[in-house]
Predicted model as a PDB file, atoms N, CA, C, CB and O in Angstrom, pLDDT in the B-factor column:
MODEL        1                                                                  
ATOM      1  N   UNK A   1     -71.456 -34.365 -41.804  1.00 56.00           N  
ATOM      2  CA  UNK A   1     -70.283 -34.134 -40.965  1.00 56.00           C  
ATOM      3  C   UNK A   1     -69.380 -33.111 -41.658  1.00 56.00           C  
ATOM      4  CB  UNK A   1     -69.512 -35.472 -40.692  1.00 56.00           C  
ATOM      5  O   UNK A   1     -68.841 -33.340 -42.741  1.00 56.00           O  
ATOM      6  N   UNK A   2     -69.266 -32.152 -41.082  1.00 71.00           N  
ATOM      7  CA  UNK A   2     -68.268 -30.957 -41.537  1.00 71.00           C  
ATOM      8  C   UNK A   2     -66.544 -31.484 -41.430  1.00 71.00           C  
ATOM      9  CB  UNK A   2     -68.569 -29.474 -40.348  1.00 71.00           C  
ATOM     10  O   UNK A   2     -65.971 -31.816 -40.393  1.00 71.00           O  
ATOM     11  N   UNK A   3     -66.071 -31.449 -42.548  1.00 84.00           N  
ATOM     12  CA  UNK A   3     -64.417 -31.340 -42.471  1.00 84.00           C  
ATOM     13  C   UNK A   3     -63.779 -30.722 -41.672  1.00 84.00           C  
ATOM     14  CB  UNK A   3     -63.846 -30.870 -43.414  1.00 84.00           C  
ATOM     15  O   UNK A   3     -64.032 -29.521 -41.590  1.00 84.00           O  
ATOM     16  N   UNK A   4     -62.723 -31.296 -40.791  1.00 92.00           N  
ATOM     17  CA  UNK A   4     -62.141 -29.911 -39.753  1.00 92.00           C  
ATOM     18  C   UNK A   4     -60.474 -29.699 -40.593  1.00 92.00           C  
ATOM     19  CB  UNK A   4     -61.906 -30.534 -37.436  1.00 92.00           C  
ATOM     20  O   UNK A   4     -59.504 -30.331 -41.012  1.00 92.00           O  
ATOM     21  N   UNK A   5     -61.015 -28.382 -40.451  1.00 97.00           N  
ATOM     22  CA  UNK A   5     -59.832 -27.489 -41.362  1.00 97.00           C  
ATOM     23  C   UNK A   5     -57.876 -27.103 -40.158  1.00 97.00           C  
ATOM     24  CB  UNK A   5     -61.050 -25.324 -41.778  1.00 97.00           C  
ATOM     25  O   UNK A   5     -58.167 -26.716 -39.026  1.00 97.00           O  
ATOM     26  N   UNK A   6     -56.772 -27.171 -40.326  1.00 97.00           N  
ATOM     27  CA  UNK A   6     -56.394 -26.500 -40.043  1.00 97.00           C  
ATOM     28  C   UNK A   6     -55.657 -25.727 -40.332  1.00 97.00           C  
ATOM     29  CB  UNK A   6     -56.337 -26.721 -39.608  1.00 97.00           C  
ATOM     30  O   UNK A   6     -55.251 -26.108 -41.430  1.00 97.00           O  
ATOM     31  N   UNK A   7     -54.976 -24.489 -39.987  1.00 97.00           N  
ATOM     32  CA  UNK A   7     -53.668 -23.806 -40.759  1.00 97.00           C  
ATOM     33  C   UNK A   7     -52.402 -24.354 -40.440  1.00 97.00           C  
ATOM     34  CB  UNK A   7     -53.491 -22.309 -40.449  1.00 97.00           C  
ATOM     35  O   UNK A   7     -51.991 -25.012 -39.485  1.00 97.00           O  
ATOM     36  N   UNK A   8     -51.921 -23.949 -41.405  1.00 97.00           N  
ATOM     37  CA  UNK A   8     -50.858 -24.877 -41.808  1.00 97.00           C  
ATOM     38  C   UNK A   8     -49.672 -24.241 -40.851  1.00 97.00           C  
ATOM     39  CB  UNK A   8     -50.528 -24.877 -43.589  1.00 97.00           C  
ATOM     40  O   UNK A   8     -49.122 -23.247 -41.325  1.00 97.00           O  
ATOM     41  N   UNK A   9     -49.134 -24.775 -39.335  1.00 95.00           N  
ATOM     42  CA  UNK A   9     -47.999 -23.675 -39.038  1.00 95.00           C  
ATOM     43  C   UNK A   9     -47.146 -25.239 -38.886  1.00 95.00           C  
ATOM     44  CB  UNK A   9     -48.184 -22.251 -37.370  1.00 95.00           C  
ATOM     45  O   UNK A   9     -46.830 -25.319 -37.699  1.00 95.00           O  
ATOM     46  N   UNK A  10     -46.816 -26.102 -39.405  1.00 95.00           N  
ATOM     47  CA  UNK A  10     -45.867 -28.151 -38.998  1.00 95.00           C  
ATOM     48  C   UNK A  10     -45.380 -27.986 -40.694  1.00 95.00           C  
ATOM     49  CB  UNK A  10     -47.578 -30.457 -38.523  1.00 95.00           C  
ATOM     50  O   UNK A  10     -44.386 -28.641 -41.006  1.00 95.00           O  
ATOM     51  N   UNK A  11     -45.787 -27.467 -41.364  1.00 94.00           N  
ATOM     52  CA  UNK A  11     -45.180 -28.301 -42.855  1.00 94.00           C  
ATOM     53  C   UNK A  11     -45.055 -27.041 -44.007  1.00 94.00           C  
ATOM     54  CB  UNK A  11     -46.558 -29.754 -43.587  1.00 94.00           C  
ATOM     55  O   UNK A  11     -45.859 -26.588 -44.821  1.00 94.00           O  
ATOM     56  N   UNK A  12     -43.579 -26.690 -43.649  1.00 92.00           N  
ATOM     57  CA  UNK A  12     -42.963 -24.774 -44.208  1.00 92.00           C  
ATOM     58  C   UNK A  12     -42.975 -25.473 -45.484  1.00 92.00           C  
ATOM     59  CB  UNK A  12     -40.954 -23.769 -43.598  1.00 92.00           C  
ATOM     60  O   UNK A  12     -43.397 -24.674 -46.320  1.00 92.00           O  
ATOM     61  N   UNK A  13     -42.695 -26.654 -46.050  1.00 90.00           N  
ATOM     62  CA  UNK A  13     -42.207 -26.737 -47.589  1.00 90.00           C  
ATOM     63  C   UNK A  13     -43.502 -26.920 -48.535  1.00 90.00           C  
ATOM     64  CB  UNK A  13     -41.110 -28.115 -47.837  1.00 90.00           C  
ATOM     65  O   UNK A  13     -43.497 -26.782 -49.758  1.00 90.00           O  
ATOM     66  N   UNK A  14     -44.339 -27.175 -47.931  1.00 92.00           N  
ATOM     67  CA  UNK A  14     -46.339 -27.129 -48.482  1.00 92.00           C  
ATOM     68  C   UNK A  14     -46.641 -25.422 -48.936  1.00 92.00           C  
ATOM     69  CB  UNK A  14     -47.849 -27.594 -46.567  1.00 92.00           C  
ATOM     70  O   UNK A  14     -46.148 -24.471 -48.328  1.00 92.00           O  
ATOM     71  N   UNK A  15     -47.294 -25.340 -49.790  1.00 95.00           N  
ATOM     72  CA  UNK A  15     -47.761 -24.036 -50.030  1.00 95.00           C  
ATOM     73  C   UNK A  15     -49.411 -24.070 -49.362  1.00 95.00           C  
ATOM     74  CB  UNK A  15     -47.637 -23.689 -51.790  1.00 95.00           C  
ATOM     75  O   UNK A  15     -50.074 -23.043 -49.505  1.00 95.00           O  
ATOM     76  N   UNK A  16     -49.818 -24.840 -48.895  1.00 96.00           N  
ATOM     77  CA  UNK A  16     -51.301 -25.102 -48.201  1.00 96.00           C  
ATOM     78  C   UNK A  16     -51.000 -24.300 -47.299  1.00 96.00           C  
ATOM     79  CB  UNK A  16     -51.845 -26.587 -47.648  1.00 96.00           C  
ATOM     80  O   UNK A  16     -49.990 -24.376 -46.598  1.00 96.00           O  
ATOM     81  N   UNK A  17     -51.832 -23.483 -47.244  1.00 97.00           N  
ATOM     82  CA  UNK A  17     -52.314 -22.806 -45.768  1.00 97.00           C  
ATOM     83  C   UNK A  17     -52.742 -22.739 -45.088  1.00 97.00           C  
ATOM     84  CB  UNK A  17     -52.567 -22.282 -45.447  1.00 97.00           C  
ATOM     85  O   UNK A  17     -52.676 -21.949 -44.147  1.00 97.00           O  
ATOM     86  N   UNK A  18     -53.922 -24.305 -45.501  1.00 97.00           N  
ATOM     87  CA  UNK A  18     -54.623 -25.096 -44.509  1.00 97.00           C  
ATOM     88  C   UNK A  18     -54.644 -26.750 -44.846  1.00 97.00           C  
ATOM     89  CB  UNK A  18     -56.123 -24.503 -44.429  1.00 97.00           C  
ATOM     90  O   UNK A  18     -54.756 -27.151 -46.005  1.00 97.00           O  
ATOM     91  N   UNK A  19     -54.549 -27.450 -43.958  1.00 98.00           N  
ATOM     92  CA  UNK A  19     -54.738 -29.099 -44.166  1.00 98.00           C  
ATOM     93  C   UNK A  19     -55.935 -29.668 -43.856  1.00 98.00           C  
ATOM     94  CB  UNK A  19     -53.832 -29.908 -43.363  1.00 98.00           C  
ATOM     95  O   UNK A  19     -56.151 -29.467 -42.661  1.00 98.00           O  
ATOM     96  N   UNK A  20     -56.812 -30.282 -44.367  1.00 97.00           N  
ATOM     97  CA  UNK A  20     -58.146 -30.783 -43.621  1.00 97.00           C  
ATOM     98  C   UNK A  20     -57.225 -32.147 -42.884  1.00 97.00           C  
ATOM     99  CB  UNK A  20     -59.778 -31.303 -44.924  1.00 97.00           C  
ATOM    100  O   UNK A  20     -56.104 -32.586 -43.142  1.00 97.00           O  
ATOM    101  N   UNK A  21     -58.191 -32.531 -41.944  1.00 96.00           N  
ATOM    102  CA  UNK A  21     -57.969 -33.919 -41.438  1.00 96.00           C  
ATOM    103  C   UNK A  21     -57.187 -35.082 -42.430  1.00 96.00           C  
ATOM    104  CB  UNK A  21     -59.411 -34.437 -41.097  1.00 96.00           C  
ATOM    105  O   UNK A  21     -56.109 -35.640 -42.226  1.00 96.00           O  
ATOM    106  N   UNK A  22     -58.056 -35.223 -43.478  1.00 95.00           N  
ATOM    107  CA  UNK A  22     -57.571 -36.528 -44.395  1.00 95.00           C  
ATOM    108  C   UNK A  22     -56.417 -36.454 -44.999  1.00 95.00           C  
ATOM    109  CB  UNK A  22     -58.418 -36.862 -45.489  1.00 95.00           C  
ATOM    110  O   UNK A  22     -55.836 -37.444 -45.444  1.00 95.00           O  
ATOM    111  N   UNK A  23     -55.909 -35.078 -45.078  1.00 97.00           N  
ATOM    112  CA  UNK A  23     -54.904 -34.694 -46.282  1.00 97.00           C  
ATOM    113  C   UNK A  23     -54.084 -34.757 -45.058  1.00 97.00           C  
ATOM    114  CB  UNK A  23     -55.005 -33.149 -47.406  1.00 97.00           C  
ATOM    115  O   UNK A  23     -52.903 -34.982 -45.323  1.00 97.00           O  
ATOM    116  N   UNK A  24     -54.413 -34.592 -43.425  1.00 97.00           N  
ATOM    117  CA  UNK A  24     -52.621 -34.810 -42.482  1.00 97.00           C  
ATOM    118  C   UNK A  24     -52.832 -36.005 -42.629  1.00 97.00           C  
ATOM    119  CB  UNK A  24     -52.165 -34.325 -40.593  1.00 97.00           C  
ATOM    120  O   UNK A  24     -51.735 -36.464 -42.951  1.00 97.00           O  
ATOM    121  N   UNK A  25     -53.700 -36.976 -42.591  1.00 96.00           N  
ATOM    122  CA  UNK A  25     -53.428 -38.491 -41.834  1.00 96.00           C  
ATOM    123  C   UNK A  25     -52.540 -38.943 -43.676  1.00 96.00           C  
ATOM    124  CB  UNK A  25     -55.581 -39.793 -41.121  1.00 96.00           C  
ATOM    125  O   UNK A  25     -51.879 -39.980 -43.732  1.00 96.00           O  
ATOM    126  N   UNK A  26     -52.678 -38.011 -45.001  1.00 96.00           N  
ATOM    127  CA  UNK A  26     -52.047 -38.898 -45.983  1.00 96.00           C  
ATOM    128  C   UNK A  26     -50.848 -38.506 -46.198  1.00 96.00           C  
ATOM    129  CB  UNK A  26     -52.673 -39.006 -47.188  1.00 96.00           C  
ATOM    130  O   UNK A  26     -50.105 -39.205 -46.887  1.00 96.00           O  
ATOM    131  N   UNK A  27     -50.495 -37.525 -45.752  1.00 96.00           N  
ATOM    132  CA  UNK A  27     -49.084 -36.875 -45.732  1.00 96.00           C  
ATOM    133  C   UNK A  27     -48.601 -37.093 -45.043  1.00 96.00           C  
ATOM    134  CB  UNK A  27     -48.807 -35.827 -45.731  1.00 96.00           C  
ATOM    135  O   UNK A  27     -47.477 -36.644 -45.269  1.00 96.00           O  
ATOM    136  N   UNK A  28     -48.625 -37.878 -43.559  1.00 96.00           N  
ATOM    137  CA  UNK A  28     -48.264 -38.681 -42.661  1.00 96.00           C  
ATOM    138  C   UNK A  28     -47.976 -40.177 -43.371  1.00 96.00           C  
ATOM    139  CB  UNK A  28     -49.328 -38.629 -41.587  1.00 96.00           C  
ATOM    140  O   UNK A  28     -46.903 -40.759 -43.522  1.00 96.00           O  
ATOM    141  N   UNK A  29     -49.065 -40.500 -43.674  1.00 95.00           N  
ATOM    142  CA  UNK A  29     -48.755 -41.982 -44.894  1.00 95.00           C  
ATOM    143  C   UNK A  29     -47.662 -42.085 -45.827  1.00 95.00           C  
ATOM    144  CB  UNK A  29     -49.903 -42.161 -46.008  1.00 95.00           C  
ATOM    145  O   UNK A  29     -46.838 -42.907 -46.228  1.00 95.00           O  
ATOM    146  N   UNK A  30     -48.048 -40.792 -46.012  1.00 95.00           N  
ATOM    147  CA  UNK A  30     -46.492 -40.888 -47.555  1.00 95.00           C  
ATOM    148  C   UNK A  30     -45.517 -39.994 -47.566  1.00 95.00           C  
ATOM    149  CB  UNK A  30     -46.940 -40.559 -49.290  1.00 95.00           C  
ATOM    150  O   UNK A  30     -45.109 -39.367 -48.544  1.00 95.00           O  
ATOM    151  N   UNK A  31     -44.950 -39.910 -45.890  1.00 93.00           N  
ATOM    152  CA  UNK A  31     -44.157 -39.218 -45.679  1.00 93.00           C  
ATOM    153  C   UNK A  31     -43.990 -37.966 -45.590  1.00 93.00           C  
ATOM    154  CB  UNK A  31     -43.678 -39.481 -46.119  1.00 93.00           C  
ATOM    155  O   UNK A  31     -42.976 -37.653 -44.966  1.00 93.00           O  
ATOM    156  N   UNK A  32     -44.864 -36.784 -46.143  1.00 92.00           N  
ATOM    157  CA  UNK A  32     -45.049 -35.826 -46.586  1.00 92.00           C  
ATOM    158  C   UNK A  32     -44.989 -34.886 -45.044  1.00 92.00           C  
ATOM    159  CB  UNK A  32     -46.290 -35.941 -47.535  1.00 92.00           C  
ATOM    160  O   UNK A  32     -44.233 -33.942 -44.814  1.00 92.00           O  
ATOM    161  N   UNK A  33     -45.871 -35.387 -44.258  1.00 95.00           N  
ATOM    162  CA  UNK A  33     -45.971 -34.605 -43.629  1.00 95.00           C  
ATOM    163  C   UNK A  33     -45.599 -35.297 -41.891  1.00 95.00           C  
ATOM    164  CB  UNK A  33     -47.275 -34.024 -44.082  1.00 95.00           C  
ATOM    165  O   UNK A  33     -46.372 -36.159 -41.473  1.00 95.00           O  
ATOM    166  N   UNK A  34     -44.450 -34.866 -41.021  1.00 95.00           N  
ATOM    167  CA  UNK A  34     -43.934 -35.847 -40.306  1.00 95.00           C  
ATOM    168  C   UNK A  34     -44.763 -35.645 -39.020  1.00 95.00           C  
ATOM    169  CB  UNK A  34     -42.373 -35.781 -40.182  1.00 95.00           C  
ATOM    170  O   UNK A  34     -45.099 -34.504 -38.702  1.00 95.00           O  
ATOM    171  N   UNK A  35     -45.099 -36.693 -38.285  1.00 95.00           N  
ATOM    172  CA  UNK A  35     -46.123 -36.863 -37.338  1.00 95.00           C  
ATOM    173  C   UNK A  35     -45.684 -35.857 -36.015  1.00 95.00           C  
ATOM    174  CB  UNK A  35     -46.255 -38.535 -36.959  1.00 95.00           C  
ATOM    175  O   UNK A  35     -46.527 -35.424 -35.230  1.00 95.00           O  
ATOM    176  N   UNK A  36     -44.362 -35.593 -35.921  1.00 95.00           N  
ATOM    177  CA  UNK A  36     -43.573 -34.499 -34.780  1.00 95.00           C  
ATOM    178  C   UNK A  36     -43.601 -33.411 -34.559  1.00 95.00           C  
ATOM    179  CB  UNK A  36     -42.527 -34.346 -34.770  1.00 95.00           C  
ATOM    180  O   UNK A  36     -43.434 -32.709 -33.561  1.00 95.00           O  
ATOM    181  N   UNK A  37     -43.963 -33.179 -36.150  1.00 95.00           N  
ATOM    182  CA  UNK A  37     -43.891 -31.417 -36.470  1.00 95.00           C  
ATOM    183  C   UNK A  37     -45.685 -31.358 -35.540  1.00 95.00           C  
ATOM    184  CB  UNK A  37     -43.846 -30.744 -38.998  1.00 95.00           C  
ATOM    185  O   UNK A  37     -45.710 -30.762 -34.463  1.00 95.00           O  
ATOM    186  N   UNK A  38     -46.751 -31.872 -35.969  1.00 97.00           N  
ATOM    187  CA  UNK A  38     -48.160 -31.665 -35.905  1.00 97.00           C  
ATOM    188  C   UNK A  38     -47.923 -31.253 -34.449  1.00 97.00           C  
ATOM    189  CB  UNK A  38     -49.250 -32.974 -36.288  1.00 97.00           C  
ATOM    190  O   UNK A  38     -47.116 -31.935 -33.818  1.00 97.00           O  
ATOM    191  N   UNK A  39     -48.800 -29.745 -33.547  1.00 97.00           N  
ATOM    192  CA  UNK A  39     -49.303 -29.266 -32.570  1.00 97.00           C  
ATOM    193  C   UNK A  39     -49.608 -30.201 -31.787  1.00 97.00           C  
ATOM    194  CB  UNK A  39     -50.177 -28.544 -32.798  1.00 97.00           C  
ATOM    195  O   UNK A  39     -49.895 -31.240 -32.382  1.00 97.00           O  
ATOM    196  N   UNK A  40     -49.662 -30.251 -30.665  1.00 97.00           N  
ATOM    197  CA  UNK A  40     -50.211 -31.342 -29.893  1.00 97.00           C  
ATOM    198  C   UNK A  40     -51.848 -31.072 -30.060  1.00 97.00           C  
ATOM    199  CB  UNK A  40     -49.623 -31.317 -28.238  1.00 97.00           C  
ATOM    200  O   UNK A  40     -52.508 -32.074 -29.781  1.00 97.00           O  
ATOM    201  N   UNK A  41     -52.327 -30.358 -30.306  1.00 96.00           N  
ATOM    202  CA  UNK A  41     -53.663 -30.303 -30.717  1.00 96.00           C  
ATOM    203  C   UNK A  41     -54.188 -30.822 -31.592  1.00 96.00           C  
ATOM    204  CB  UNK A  41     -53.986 -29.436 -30.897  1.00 96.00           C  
ATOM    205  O   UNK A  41     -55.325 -31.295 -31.599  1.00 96.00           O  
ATOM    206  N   UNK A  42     -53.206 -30.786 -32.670  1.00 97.00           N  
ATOM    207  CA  UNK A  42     -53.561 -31.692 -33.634  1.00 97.00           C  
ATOM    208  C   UNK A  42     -53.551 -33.007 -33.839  1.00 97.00           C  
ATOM    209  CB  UNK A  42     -53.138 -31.448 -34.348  1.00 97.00           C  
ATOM    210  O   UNK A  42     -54.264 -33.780 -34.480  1.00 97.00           O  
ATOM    211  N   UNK A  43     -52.164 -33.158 -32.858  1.00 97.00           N  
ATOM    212  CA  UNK A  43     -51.774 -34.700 -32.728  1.00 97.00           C  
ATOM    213  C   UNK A  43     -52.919 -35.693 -32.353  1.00 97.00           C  
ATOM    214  CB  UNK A  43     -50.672 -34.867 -31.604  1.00 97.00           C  
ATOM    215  O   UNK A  43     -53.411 -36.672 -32.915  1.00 97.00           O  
ATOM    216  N   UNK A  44     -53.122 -35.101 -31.278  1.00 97.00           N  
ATOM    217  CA  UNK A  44     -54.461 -35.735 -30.259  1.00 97.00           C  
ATOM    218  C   UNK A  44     -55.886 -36.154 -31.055  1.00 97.00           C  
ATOM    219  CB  UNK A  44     -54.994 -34.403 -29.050  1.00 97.00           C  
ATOM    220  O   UNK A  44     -56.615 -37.107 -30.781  1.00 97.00           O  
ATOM    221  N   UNK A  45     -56.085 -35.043 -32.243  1.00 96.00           N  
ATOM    222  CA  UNK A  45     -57.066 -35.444 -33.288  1.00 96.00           C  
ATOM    223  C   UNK A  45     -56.613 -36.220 -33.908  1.00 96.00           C  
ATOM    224  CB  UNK A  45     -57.542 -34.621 -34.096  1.00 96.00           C  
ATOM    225  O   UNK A  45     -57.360 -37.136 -34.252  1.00 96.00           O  
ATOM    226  N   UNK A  46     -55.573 -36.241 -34.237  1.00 96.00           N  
ATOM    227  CA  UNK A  46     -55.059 -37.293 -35.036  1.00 96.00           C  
ATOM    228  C   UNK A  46     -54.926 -38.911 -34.867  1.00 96.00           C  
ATOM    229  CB  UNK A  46     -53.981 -36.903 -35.179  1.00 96.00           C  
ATOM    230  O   UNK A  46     -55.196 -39.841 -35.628  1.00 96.00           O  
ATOM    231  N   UNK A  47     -54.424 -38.852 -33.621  1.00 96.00           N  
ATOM    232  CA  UNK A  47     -54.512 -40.136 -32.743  1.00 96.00           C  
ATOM    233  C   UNK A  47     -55.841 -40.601 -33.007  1.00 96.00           C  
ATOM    234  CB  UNK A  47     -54.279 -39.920 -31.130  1.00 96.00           C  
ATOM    235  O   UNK A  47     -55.955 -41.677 -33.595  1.00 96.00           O  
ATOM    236  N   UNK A  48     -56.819 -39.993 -32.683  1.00 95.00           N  
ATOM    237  CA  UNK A  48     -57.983 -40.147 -32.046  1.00 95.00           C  
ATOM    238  C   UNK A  48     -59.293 -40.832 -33.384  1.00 95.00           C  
ATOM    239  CB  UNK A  48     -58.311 -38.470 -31.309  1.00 95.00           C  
ATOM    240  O   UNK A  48     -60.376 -41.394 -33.224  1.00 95.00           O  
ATOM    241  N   UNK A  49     -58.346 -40.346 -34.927  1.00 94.00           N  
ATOM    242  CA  UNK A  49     -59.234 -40.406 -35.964  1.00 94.00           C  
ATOM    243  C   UNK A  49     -58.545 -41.862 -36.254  1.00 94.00           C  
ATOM    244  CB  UNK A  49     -59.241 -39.088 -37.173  1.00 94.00           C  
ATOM    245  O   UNK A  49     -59.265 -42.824 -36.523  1.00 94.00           O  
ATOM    246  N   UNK A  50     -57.488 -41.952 -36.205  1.00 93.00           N  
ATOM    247  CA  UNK A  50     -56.435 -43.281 -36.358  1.00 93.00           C  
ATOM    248  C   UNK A  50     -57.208 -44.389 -35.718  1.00 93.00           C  
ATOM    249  CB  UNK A  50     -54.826 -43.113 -35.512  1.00 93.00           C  
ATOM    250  O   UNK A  50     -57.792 -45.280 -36.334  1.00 93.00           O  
ATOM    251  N   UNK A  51     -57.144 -44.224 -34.243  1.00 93.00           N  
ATOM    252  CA  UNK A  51     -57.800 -44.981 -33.748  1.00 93.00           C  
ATOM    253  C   UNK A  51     -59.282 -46.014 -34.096  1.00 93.00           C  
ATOM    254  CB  UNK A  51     -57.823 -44.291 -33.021  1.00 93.00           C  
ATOM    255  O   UNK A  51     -59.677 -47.169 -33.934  1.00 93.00           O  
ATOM    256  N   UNK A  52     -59.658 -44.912 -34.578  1.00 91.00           N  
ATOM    257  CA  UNK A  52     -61.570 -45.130 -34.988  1.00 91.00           C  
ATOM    258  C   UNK A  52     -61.023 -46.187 -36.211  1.00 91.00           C  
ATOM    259  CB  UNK A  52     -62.855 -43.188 -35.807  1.00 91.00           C  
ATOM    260  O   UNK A  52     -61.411 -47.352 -36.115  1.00 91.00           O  
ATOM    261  N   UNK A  53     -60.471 -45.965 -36.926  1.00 84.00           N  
ATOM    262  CA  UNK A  53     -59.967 -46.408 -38.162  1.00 84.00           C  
ATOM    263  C   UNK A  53     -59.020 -47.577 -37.980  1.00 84.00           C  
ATOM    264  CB  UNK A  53     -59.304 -45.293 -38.862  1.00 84.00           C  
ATOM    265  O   UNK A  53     -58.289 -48.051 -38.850  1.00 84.00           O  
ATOM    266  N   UNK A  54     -59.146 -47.988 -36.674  1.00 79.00           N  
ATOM    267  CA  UNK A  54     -57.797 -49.490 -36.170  1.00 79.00           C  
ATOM    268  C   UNK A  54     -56.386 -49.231 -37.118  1.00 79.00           C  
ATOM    269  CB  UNK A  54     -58.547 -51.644 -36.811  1.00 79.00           C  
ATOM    270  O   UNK A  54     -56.022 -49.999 -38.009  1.00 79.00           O  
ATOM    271  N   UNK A  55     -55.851 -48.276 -36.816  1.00 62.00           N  
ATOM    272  CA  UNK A  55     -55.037 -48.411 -37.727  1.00 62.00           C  
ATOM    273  C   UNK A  55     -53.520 -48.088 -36.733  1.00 62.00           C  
ATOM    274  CB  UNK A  55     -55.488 -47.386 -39.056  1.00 62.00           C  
ATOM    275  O   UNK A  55     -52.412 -48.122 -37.268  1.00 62.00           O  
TER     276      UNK A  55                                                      
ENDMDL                                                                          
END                                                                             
């Protein structure tokens, strides 16, 4: 299973220029990265990986 990558345009104070999946759902966890800022494109993946994960 390939990592899905994205660029970074939700989180100006990160020097990442890209986030994989795991690194939004942990920066979401620990505050880092706030669930409002994320694209609705992203959101929707996001939801969607949450989900699988009952969480």
């Amino acid at each position: 299973m390939t990592q899905q990558v994205f660029k970074n345009t939700f989180a100006p104070n990160s020097r990442n220029k890209e986030f994989t999946l795991l690194q939004i759902i942990a920066g979401i966890k620990y505050g880092v990265i706030k669930f409002e800022t994320l694209p609705e494109n992203i959101t929707e993946i996001v939801k969607a990986e949450l989900q699988k994960r009952d969480l």
